[in-house]
C-alpha positions in Angstrom: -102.7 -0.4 -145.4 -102.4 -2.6 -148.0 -103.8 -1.4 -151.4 -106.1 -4.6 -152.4 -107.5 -4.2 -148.7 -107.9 -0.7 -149.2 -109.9 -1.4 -152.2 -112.1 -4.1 -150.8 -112.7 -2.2 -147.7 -113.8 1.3 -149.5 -115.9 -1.0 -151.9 -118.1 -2.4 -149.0 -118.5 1.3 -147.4 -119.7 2.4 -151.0 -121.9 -0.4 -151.5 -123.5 0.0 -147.6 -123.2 4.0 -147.8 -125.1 4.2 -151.0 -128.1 1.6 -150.1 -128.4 3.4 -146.9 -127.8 6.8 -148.5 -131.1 5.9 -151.2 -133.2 4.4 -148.6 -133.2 7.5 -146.1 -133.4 9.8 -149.2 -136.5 7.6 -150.3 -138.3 7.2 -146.4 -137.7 11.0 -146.0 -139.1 12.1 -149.1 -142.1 9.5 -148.8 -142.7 10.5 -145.3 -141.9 14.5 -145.8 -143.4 15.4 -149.1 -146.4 13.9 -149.9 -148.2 16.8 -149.5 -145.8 18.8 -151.7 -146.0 20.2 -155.0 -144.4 18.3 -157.6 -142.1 20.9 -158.5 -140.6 20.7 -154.6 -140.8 16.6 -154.7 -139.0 16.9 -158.0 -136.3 19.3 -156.6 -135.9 17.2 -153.5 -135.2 14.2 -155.5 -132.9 15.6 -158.0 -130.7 17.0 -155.2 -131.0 14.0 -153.6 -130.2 11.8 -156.2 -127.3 13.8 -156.9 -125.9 14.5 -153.5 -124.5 11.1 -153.3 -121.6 11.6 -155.6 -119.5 13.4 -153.0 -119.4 11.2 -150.1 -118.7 9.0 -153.1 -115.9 10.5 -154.7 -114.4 11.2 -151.2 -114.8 6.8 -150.9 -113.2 6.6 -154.1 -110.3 8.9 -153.5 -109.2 7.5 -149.9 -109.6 3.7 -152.2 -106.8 5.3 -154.8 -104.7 6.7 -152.1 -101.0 5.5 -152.1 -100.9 3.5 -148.7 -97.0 4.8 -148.2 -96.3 7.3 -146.2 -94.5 9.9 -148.7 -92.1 12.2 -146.5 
């Protein structure tokens, strides 16, 4: 694959990934916690807001990948 489509494609599975990815974290914790203490909401939401990163980082490294095959 080329490199610049590479790029463009991983950039528009970030962008979707991470509005999806913040929307289901936010309905869930709405929907699941609301009853909770605020020490669980606040652990929920830190781990949420954090988990992101490595589907992220796994986007961002296929995006860098060299597109030739290196035998």
């Amino acid at each position: 694959m080329v490199p610049s489509f590479r790029r463009f494609v991983g950039m528009v599975v970030l962008v979707v990934f991470v509005i999806v990815y913040a929307f289901t974290a936010m309905v869930i914790g709405d929907l699941k916690l609301q009853q909770a203490s605020f020490v669980v909401q606040l652990i929920y939401f830190a781990v949420a807001g954090l988990a992101w990163v490595i589907p992220a980082g796994a986007i961002i490294w296929w995006m860098q990948k060299d597109g030739r095959n290196q035998t």
